[in-house]
Kinemage of the C-alpha trace (Angstrom):
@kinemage 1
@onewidth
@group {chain A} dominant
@subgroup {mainchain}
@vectorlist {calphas} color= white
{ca unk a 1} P -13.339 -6.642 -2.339
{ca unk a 2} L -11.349 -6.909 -5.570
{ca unk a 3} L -10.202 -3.189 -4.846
{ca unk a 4} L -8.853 -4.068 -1.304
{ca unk a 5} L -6.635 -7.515 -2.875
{ca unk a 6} L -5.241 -4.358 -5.445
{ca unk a 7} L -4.018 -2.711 -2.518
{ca unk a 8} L -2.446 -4.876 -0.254
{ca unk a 9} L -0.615 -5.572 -4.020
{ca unk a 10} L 0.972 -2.248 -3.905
{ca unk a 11} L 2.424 -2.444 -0.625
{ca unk a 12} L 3.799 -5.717 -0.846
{ca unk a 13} L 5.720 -4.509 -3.638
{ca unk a 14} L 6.707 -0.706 -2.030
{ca unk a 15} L 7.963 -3.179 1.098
{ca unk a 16} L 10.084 -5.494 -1.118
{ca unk a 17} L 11.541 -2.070 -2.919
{ca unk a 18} L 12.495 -0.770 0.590
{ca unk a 19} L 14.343 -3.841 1.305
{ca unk a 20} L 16.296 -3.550 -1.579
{ca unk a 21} L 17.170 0.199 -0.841
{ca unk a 22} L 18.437 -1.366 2.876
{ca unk a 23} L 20.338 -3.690 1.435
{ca unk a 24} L 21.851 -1.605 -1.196
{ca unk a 25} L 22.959 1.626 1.607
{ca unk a 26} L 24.364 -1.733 3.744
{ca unk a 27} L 26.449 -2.493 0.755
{ca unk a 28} L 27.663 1.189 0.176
{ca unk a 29} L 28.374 1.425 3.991
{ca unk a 30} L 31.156 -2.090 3.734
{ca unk a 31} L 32.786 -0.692 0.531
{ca unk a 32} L 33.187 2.333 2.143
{ca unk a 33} L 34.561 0.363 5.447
{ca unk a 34} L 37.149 -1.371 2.880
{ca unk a 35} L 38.514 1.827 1.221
């Protein structure tokens, strides 16, 4: 049991890093937009 909590660990934290690559490439995408 304890190995399964350890594992739905990890991919709560691989989501929240996708997220933040999104949200980054959004970013790029309006300063580009501005040039």
């Amino acid at each position: 049991e304890e190995e399964e909590e350890e594992e739905e660990e990890e991919e709560e934290e691989e989501e929240e890093e996708e997220e933040e690559e999104e949200e980054e490439e959004e970013e790029e995408k309006e300063d580009d937009m501005l040039m």
